[in-house]
C-alpha positions as CSV (number, residue, x, y, z in Angstrom):
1,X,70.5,-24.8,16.6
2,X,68.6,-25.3,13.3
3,X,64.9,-25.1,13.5
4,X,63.1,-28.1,12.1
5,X,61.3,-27.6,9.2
6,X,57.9,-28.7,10.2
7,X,56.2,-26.8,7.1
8,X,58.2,-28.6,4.7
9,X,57.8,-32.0,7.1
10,X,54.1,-31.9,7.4
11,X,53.7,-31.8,3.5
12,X,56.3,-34.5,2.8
13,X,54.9,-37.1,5.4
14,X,51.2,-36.5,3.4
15,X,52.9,-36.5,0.4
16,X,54.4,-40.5,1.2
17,X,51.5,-41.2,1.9
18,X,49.2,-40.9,-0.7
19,X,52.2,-42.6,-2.6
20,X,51.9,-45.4,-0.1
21,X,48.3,-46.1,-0.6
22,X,48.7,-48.3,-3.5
23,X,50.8,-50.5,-1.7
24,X,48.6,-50.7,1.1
25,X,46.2,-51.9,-1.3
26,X,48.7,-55.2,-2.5
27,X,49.3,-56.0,1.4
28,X,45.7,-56.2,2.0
29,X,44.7,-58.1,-0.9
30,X,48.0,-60.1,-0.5
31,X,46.8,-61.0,2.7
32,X,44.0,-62.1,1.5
33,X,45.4,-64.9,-0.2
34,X,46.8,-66.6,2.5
35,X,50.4,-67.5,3.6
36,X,50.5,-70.6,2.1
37,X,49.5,-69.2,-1.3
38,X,51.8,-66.9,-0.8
39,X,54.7,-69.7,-0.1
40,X,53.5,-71.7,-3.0
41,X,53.8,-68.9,-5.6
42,X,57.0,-67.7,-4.2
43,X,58.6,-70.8,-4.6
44,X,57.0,-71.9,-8.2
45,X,59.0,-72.4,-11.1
46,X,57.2,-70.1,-12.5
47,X,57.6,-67.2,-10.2
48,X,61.3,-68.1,-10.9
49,X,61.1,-68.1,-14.6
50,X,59.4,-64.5,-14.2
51,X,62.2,-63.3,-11.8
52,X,65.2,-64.4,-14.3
53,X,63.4,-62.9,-17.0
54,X,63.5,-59.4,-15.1
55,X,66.2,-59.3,-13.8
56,X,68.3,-60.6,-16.5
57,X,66.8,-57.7,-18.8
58,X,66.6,-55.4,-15.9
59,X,70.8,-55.6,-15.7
60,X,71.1,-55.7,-19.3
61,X,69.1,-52.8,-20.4
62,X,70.3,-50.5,-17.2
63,X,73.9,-51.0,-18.4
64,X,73.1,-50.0,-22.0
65,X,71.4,-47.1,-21.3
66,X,74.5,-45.9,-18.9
67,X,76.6,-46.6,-21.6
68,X,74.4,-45.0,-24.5
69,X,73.6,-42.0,-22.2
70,X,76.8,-40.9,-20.7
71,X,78.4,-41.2,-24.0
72,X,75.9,-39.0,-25.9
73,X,76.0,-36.4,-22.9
74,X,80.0,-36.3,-23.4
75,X,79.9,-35.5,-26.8
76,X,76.7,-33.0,-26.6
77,X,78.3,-31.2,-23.9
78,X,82.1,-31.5,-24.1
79,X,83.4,-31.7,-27.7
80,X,82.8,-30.0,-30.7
81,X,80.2,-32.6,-32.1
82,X,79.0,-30.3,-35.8
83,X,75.4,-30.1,-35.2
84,X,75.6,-30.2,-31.2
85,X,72.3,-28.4,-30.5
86,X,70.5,-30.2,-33.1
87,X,71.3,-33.6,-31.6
88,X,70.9,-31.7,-27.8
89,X,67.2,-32.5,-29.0
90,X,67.3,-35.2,-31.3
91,X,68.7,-37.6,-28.7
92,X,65.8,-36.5,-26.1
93,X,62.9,-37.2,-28.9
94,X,62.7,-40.8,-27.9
95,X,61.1,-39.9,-24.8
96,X,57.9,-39.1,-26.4
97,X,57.7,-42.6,-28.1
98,X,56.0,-44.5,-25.5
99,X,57.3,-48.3,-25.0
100,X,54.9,-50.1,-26.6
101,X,54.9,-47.4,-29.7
102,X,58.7,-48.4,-30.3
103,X,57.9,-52.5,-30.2
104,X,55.0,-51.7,-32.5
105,X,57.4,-50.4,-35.0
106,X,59.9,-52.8,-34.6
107,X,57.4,-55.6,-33.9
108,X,55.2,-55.1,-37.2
109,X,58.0,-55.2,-39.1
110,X,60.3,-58.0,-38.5
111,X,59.5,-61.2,-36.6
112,X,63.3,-61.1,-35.4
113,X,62.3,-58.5,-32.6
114,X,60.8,-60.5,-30.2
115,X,61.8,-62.1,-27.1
116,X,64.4,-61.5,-24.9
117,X,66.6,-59.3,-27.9
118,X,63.3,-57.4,-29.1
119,X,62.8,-56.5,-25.3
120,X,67.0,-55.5,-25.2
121,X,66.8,-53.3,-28.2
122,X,63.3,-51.7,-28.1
123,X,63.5,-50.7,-24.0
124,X,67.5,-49.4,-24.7
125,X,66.3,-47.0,-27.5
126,X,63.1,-46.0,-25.7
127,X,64.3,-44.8,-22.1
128,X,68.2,-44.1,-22.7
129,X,67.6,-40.5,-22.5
130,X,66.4,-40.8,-18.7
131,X,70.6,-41.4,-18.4
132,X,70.9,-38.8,-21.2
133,X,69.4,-35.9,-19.2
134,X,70.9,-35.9,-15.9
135,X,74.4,-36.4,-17.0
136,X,73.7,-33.8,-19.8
137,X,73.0,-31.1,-17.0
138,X,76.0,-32.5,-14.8
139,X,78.6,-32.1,-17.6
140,X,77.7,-28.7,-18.3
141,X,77.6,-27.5,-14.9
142,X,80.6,-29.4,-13.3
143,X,84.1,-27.5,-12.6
144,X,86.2,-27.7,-15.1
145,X,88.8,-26.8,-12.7
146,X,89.0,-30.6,-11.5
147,X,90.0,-31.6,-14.5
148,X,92.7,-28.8,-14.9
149,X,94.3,-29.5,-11.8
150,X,95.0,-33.5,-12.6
151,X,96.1,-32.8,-16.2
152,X,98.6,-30.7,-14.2
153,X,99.7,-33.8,-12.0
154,X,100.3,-35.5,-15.0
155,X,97.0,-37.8,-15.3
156,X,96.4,-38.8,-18.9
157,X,93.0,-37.7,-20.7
158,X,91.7,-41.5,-19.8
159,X,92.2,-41.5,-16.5
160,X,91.1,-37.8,-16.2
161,X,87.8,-38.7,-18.0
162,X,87.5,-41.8,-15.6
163,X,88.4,-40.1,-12.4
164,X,87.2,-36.7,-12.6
165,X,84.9,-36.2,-15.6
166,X,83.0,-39.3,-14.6
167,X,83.3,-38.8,-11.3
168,X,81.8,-35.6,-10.9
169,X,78.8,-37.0,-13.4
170,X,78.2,-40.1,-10.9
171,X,75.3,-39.6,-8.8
172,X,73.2,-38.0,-12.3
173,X,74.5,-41.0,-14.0
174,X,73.2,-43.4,-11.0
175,X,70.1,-41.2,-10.4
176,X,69.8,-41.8,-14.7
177,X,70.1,-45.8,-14.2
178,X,67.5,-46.1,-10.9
179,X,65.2,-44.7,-13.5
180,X,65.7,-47.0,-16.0
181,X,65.1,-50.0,-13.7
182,X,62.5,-49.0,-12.2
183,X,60.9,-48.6,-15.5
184,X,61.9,-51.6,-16.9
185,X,60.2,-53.0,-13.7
186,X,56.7,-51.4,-14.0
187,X,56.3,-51.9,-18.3
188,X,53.8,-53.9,-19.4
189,X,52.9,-52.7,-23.3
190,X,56.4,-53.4,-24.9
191,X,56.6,-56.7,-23.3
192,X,53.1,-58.2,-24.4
193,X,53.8,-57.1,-27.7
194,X,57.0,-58.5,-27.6
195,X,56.0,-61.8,-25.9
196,X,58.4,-61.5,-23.4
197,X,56.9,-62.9,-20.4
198,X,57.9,-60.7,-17.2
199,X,56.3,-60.2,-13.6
200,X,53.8,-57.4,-14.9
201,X,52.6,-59.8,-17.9
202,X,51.9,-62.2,-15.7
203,X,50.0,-59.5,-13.2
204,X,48.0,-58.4,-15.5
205,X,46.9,-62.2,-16.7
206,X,46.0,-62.8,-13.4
207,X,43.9,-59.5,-12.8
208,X,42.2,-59.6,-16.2
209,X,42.2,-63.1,-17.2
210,X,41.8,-65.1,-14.1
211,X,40.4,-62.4,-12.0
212,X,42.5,-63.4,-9.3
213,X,43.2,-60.4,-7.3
214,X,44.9,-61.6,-4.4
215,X,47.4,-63.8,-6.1
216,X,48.6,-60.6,-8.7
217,X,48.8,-58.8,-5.8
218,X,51.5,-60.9,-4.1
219,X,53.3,-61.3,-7.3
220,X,53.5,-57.2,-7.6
221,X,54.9,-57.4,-4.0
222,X,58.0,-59.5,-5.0
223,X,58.0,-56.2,-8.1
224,X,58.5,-53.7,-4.6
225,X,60.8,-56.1,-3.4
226,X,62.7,-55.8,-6.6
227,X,62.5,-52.1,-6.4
228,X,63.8,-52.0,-2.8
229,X,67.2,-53.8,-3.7
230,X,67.4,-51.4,-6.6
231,X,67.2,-48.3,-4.3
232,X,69.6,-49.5,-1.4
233,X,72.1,-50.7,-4.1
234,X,71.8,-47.0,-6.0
235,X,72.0,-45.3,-2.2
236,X,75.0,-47.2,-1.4
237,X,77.0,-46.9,-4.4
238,X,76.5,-43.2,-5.3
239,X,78.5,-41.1,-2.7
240,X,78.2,-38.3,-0.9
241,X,79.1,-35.7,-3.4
242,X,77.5,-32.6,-4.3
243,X,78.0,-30.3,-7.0
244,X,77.3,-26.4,-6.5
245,X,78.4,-23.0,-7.6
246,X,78.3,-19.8,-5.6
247,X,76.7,-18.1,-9.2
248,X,76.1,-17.4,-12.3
249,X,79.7,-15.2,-12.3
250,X,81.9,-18.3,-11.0
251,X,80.9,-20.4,-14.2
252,X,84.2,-21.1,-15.6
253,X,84.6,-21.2,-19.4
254,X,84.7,-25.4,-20.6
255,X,87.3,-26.2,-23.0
256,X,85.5,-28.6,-25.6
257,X,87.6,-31.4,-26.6
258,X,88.1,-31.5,-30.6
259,X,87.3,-34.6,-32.1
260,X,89.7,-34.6,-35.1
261,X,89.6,-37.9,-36.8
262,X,87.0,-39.0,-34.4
263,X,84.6,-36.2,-35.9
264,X,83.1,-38.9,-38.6
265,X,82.7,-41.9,-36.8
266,X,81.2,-40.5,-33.8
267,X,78.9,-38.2,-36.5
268,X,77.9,-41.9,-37.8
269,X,76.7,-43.3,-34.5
270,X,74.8,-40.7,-34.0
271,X,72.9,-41.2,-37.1
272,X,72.5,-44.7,-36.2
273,X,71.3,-44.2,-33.0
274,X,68.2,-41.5,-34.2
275,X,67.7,-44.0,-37.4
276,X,67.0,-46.7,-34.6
277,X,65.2,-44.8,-32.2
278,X,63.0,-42.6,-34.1
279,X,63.3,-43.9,-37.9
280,X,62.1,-47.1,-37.5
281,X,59.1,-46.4,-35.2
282,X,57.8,-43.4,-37.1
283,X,58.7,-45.1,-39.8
284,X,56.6,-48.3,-39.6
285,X,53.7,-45.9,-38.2
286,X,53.5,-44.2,-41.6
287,X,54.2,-47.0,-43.6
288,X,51.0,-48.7,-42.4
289,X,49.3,-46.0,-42.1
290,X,49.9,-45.7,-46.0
291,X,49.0,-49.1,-46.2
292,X,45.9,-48.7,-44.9
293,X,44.8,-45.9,-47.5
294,X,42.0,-43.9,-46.6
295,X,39.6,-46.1,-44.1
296,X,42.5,-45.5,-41.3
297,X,40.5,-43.3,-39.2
298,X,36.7,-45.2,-39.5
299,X,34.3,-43.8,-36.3
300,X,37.2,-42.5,-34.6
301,X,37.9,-38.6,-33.5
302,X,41.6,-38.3,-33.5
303,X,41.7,-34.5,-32.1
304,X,39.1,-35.7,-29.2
305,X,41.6,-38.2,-28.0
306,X,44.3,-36.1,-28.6
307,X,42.5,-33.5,-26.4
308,X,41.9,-35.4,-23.4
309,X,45.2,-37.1,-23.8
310,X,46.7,-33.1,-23.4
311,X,44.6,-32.5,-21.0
312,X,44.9,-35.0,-18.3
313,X,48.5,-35.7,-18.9
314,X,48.9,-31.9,-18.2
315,X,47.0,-31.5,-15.2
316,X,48.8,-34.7,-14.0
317,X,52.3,-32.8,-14.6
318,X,51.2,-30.0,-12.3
319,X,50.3,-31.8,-9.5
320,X,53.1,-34.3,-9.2
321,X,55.4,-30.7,-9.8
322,X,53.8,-29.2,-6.8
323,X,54.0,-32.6,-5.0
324,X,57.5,-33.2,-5.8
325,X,58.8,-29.4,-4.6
326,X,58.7,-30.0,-0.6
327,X,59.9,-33.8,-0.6
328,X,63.4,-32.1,-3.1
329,X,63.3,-29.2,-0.3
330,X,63.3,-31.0,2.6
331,X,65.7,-33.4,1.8
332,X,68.5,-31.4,-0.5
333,X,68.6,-28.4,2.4
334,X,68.6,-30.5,4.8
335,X,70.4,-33.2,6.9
336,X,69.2,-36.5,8.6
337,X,67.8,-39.7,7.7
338,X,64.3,-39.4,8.5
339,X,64.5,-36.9,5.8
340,X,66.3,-39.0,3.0
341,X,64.4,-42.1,4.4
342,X,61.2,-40.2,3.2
343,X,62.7,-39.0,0.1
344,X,64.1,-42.6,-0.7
345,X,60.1,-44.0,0.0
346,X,58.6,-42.1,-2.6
347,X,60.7,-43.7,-5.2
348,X,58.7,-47.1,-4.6
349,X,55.8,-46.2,-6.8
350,X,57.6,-46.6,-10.2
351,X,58.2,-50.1,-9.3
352,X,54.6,-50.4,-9.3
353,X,52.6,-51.6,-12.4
354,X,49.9,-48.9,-13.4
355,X,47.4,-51.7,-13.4
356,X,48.3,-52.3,-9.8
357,X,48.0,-48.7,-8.7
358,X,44.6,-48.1,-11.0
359,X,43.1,-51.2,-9.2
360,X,44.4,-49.7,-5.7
361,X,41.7,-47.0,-6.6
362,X,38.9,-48.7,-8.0
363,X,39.2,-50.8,-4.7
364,X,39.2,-48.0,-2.3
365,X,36.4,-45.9,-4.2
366,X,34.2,-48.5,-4.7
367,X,34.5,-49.9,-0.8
368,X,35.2,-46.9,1.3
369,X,33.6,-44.2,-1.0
370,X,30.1,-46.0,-2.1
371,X,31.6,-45.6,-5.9
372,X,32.5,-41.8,-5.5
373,X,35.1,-40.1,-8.7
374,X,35.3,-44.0,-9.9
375,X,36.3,-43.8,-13.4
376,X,36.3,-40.1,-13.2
377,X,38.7,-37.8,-15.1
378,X,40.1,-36.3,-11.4
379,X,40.9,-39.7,-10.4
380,X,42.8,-40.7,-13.5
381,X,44.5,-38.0,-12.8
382,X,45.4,-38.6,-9.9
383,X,47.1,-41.8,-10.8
384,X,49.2,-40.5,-13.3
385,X,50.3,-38.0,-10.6
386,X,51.5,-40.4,-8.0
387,X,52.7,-43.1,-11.2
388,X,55.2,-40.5,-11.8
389,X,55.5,-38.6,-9.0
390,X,59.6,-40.0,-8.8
391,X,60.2,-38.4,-12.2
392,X,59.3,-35.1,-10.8
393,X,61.5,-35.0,-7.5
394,X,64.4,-36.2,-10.1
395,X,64.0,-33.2,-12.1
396,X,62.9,-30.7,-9.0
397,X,65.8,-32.2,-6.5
398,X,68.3,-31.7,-9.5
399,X,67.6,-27.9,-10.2
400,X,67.3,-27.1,-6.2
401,X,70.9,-28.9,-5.8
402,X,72.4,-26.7,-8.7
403,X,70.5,-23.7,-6.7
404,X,73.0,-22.2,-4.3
405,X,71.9,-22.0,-0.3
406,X,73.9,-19.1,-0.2
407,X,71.3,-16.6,-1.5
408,X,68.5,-18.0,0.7
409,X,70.5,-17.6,4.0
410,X,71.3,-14.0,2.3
411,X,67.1,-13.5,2.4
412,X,66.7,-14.9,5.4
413,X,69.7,-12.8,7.1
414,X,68.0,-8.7,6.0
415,X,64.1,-10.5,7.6
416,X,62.5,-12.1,5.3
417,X,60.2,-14.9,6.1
418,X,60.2,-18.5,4.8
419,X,57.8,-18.3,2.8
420,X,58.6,-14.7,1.0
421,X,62.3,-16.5,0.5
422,X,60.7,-19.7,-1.3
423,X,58.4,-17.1,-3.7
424,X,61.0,-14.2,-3.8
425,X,64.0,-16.4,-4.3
426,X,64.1,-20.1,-4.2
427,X,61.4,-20.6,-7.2
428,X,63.3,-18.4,-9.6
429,X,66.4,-20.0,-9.2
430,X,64.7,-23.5,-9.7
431,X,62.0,-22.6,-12.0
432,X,63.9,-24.0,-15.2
433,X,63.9,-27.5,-13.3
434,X,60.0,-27.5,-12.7
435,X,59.5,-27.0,-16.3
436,X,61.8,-29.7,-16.7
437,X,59.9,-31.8,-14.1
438,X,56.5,-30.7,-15.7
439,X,57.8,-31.8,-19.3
440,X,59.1,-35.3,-17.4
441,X,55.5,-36.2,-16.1
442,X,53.6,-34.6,-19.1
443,X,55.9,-37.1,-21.7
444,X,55.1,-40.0,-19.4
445,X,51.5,-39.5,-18.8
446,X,51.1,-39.1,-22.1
447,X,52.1,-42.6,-23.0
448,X,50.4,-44.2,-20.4
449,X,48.6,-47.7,-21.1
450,X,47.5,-49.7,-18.3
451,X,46.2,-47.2,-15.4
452,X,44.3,-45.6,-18.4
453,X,43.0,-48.8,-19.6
454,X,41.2,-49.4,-15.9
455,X,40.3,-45.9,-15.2
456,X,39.7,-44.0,-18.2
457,X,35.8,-42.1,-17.6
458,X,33.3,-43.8,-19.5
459,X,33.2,-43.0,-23.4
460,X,36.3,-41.4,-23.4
461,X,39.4,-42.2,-25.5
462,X,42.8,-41.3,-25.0
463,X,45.3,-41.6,-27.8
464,X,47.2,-44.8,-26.2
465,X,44.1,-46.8,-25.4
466,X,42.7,-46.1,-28.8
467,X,46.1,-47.0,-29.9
468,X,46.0,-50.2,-27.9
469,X,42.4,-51.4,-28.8
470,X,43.8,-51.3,-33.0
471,X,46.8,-52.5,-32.4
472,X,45.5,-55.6,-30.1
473,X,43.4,-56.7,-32.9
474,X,45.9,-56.4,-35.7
475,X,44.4,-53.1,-37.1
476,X,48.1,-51.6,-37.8
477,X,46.8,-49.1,-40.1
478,X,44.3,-47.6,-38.0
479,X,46.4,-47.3,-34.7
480,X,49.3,-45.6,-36.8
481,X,47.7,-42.5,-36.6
482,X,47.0,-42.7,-33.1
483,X,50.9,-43.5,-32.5
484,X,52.2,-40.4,-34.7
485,X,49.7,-38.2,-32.8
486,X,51.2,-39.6,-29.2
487,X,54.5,-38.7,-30.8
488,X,53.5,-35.8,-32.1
489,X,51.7,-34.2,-28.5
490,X,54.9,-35.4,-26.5
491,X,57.7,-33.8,-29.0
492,X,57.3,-30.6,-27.8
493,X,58.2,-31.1,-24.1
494,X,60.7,-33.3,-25.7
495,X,62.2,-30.2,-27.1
496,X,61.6,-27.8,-24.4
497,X,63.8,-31.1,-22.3
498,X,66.5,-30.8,-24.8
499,X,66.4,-26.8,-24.6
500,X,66.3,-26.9,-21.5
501,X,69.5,-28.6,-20.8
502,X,71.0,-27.1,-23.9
503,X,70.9,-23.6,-22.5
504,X,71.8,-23.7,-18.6
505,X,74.3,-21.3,-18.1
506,X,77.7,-22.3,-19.1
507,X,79.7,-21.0,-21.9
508,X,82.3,-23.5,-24.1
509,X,85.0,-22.4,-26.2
510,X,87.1,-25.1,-28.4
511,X,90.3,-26.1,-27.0
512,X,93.5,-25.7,-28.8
């Protein structure tokens, strides 16, 4: 009989809930308001407008993004794209363009981007590499002997790429597209640029407009209401499959599909794609920067923001690392649903805006801790630790899947303890996956709006509120600096992301 893991359990359960105390926060002030408030919102034609205009660009964007993603991981991984490592890390460098960067660019350049389309096309280009990396990883490390075996039985290359290639790719490409709606559900930046009118605009009117706490509240419940049908519709549709290998010396050698005629077409929309993504919002950051001549940077310190941006957007990136380890742990080695019921919790919090979660803390410092770390750097912190704590178990879970049980059982078999086996040989065999996780939280952090705006320590600046404050009063040139340094601080774990993926081991060769 296998012993429970109460080590592993005990940090898990207090884990959730830290996670959960945010949403304790909207129940109580929910409450608060009523039930017949609550009724009367619920069934407003407002709250109805809000809910089409989610989910509407919820679908829309998720599907893109699959489509974008999974398409650029094929030809990255699988054929022999000219240029394949230098567009293994082009196509990742949109990651460290925040949201509201990318709308900016687009935004301040063209009144067409607005609406329903600007929202379409500026959140597609800004978070298709959360498909991008996952089923990057799963087409370099799948078996090509799948694929061998129905070519043999006579499948064509289409249904072979449908079947099998896809197939084996389907819970990274799922795990890709739960990301990508749950973001879409928690932005707030892109949209008020954009004036598109969504559940978190409307949030944060009532929270810093109207000051009407208890009715925002409610309205961010129906957002975790949104997020639960999200998370039972990704459980229930992505299988039971796992992908493993015994070791590094059963990696079989990938055949890469030649593109042939394909070779300039497919060259051409990747071009487009980088022109899109990163062209036009560095782009229209230097152009009015340029614009703006020498008087850009007027009472400002760039380098201190960018050093407090660094800083707490690093420190943030080890803690949700460390908090993400037992949750992957416990529920990748093993079996039961009280486990993947508690890994499945934690993915709640991205459905939550920043705002809502910054407020959760304000609220429970200022009543139950007599004002104690309010607006303190640990407590910011803290926030951007639990905003994007799900970002880290995608990246830790993935690497301890790929890590094979085998070699722990091995440990355990010649005496070694748990805990010996977790330093001596689980944490090298995953340790390329908490980088990855690290890089995941330290990109996300960085471009952070919102949670910053609320709890940001007094006279301090980070790069995106600075950004924000400019851009809110139509000061373009002066926040373009502030958006190439974001860029700038986040393209390096955007490389390491792309590096990372580009060099697990697996070996290609051409196929004839």
């Amino acid at each position: 009989m296998t012993r429970r893991p109460w080590g592993l359990l005990t940090l898990s359960l207090a884990v959730a809930v830290v996670l959960a105390a945010p949403l304790c926060f909207l129940l109580i002030e929910a409450h608060g308001a009523g039930t017949s408030t609550i009724v009367n919102l619920i069934f407003r034609s407002l709250t109805a407008t809000l809910l089409w205009n989610t989910v509407r660009l919820t679908v829309v964007v998720t599907l893109l993004c699959a489509v974008i993603g999974t398409s650029a991981a094929w030809f990255v991984e699988r054929t022999d794209l000219p240029g394949r490592r230098v567009w293994a890390v082009l196509v990742v460098v949109p990651l460290a363009i925040p949201d509201f960067v990318v709308s900016f660019g687009w935004a301040s350049l063209s009144t067409w981007v607005e609406g329903f389309r600007g929202a379409v096309l500026v959140m597609t280009l800004a978070i298709y590499p959360l498909v991008y990396l996952p089923v990057a990883a799963s087409f370099r490390n799948a078996d090509p002997g799948q694929e061998e075996v129905a070519r043999s039985l006579g499948a064509g290359r289409l249904q072979t790429f449908w079947r099998i290639t896809l197939g084996q790719a389907r819970t990274a490409i799922l795990g890709g597209c739960l990301l990508v709606a749950l973001v879409l559900l928690a932005e707030y930046g892109a949209f008020e640029i954009l004036g598109y009118q969504t559940f978190t605009t409307e949030i944060f009117t009532e929270f810093n407009v109207s000051f009407n706490v208890p009715t925002a509240s409610a309205l961010s419940l129906v957002l975790v209401l949104l997020s639960l049908l999200v998370l039972c519709g990704e459980g229930l549709t992505r299988g039971r499959g796992r992908v493993s290998r015994s070791g590094p010396l059963a990696q079989r050698v990938t055949a890469r599909h030649r593109l042939g005629r394909a070779r300039v077409p497919v060259l051409a929309g990747f071009l487009l794609l980088a022109a899109l993504a990163l062209g036009v919002p560095v782009g229209a950051s230097v152009y009015w920067m340029l614009e703006a001549g020498h008087g850009y940077l007027t009472g400002v310190s760039l380098l201190d923001a960018a050093w407090h941006t660094a800083l707490y957007s690093g420190a943030a990136a080890v803690i949700a690392t460390l908090m993400a380890l037992p949750v992957a742990l416990l529920a990748v080695r093993y079996r039961g649903r009280v486990y993947q019921l508690l890994e499945r919790s934690t993915y709640l919090v991205l459905a939550m805006p920043g705002l809502v979660i910054a407020l959760a803390f304000s609220y429970f410092t200022e009543r139950y801790a007599d004002g104690f770390l309010y607006q303190s750097a640990p407590l910011l912190i803290l926030a951007y630790a639990i905003l994007f704590f799900p970002l880290a178990l995608v990246g830790v879970r993935a690497s301890v899947m790929q890590a094979p049980p085998g070699l722990e059982e091995v440990a355990r078999s010649l005496g070694q303890r748990r805990a010996a086996v977790l330093w001596r040989v689980t944490l090298p065999l995953i340790g390329p996956g908490l980088a990855a996780a690290f890089c995941l939280v330290f990109l996300s952090a960085v471009t952070e709006l919102t949670a910053t705006l609320i709890l940001i320590p007094t006279g301090v600046q980070t790069l995106a509120t600075q950004f924000w404050a400019y851009q809110q009063n139509l000061a373009y040139g002066q926040a373009a600096p502030f958006a190439l340094a974001i860029i700038a601080i986040a393209a390096v774990p955007s490389y390491v992301l792309g590096r990372f993926f580009d060099k697990l081991p697996s070996r290609t060769s051409p196929s004839t």
